[in-house]
C-alpha positions as MATLAB code, in Angstrom:
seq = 'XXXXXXXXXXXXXXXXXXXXXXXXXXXXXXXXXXXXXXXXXXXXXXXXXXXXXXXXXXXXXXXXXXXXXXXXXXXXXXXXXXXXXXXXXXXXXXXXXXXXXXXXXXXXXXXXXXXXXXXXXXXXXXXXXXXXXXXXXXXXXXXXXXXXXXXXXXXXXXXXXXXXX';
ca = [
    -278.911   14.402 -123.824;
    -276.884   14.650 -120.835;
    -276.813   17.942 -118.526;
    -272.940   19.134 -119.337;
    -274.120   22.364 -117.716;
    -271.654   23.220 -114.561;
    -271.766   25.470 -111.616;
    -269.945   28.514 -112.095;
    -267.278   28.880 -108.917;
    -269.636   29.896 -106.084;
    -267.824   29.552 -103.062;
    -270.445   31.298 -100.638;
    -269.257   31.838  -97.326;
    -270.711   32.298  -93.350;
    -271.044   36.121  -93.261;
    -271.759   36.238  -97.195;
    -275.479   37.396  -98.350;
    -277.811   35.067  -99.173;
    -278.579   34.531 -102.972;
    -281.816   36.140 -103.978;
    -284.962   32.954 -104.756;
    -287.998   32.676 -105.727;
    -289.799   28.912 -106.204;
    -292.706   26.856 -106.325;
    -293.380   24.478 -103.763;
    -295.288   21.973 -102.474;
    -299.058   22.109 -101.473;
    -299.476   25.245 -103.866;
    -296.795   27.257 -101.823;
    -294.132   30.079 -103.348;
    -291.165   30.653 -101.257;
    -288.753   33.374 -101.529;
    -285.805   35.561 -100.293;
    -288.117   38.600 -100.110;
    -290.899   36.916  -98.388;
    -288.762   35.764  -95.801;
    -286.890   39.022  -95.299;
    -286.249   39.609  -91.851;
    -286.786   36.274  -90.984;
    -284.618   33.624  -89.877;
    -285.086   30.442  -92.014;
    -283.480   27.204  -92.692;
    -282.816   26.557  -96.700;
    -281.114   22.734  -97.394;
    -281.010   21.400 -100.518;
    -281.224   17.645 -101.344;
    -280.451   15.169 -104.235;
    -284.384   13.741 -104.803;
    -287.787   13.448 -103.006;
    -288.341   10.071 -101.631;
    -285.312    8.232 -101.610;
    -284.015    7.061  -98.950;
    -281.349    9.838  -97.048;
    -283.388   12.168  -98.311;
    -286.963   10.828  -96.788;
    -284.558   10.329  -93.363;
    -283.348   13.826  -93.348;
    -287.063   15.477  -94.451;
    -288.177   13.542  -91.675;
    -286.108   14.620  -89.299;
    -286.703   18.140  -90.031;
    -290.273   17.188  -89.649;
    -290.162   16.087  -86.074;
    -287.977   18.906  -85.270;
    -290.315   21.482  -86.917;
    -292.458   22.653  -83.570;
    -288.791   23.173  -82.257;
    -287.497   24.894  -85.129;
    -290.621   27.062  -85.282;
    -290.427   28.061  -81.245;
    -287.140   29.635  -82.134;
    -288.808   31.605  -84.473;
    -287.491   29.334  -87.908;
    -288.576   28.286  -91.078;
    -287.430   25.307  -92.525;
    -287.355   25.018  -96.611;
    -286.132   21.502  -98.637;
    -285.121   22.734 -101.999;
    -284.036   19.618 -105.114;
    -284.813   19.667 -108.651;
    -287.590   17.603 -108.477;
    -290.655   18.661 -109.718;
    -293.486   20.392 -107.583;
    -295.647   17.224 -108.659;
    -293.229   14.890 -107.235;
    -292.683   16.695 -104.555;
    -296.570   17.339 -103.543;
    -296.538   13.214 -103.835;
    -293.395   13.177 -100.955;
    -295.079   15.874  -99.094;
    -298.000   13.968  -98.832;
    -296.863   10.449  -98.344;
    -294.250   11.557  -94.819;
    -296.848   14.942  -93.707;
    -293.960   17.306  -94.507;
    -295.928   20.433  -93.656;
    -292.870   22.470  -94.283;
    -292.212   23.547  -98.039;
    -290.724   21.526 -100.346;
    -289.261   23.687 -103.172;
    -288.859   22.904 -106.712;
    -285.575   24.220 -108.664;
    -286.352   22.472 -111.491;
    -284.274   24.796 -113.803;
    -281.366   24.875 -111.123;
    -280.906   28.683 -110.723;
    -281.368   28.611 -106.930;
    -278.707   24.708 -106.409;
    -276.475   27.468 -109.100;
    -277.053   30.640 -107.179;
    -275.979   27.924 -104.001;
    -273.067   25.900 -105.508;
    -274.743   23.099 -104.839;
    -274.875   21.605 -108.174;
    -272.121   19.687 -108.335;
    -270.088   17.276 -110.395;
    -270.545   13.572 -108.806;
    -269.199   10.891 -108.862;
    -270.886    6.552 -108.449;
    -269.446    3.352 -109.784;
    -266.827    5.224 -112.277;
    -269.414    7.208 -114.000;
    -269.100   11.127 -113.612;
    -272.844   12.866 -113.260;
    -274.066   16.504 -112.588;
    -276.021   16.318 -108.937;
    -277.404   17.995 -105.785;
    -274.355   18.012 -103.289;
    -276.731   17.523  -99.753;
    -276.138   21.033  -97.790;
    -278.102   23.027  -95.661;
    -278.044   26.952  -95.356;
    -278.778   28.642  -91.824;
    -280.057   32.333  -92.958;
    -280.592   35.267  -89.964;
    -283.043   37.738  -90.147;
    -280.676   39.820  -91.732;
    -280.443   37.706  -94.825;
    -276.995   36.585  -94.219;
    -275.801   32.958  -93.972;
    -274.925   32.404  -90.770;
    -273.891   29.021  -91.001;
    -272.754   26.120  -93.944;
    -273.107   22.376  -93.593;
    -271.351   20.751  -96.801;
    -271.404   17.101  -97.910;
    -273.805   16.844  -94.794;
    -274.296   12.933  -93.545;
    -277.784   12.688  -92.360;
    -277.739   11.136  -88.824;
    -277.354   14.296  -86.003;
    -277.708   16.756  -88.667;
    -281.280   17.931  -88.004;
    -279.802   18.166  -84.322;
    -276.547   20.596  -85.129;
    -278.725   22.315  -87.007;
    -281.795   22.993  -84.421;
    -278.364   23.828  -81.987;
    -276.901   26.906  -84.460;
    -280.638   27.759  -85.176;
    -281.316   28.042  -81.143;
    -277.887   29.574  -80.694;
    -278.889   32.025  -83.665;
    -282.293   33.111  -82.521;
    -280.870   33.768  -78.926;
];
């Protein structure tokens, strides 16, 4: 049975509070708002573990992590696959970062991520690719939507210097 389920209207906004979480992840991991509070973090959600765009971008967050960390930043890939799948991705690339699993799509919800799509004519529910940039005071301080994976890990690693600063 197809997922008819939509995303209420969540337009969240630079300034807004971030929406509370709480997930498995990879390598036996929880993450979570709480855990993270006053904590600058990185939170960007993807369609699925090990295809393509999605194995470029986790990558380049990967390389970038030492940089991300030395600005004091944690870095967080959240998708609806499960934490078995993505344990297998995790493993395969060396993502040390976690990989979160929002299997019942509360958190891609709570995000207004999840998102009617659109390939070949056929409408599907789906992960639109966006990344969150959270300060340590639990507020988003910046939004990349519909985010094209070339540069991104760099604009990002730029706000997230510019943040920490």
């Amino acid at each position: 049975m197809a997922d008819t389920h939509t995303t209420p209207d969540v337009d969240l906004k630079e300034g807004d509070n971030a929406p509370d979480f709480q997930m498995d992840a990879s390598r036996g991991r929880t993450v979570s708002l709480a855990a993270l509070k006053g904590k600058p973090f990185v939170l960007y959600f993807y369609p699925k573990a090990d295809t393509p765009g999605c194995t470029k971008e986790a990558c380049g967050f990967s390389e970038a992590l030492g940089q991300f960390e030395g600005a004091g930043l944690t870095i967080i890939g959240v998708s609806r696959d499960p934490v078995k799948k993505l344990d297998k991705f995790s493993e395969k690339y060396d993502l040390t970062f976690p990989l979160a699993s929002d299997e019942a799509g509360r958190v891609t919800e709570a995000y207004g991520v999840w998102v009617e799509k659109s390939l070949y004519g056929k409408t599907y529910m789906g992960i639109d690719r966006t990344t969150f940039l959270i300060g340590a005071d639990g507020k988003i301080a910046r939004i990349w939507k519909k985010v094209k994976v070339p540069g991104h890990v760099d604009a990002v690693l730029e706000a997230a210097k510019n943040l920490a600063a």
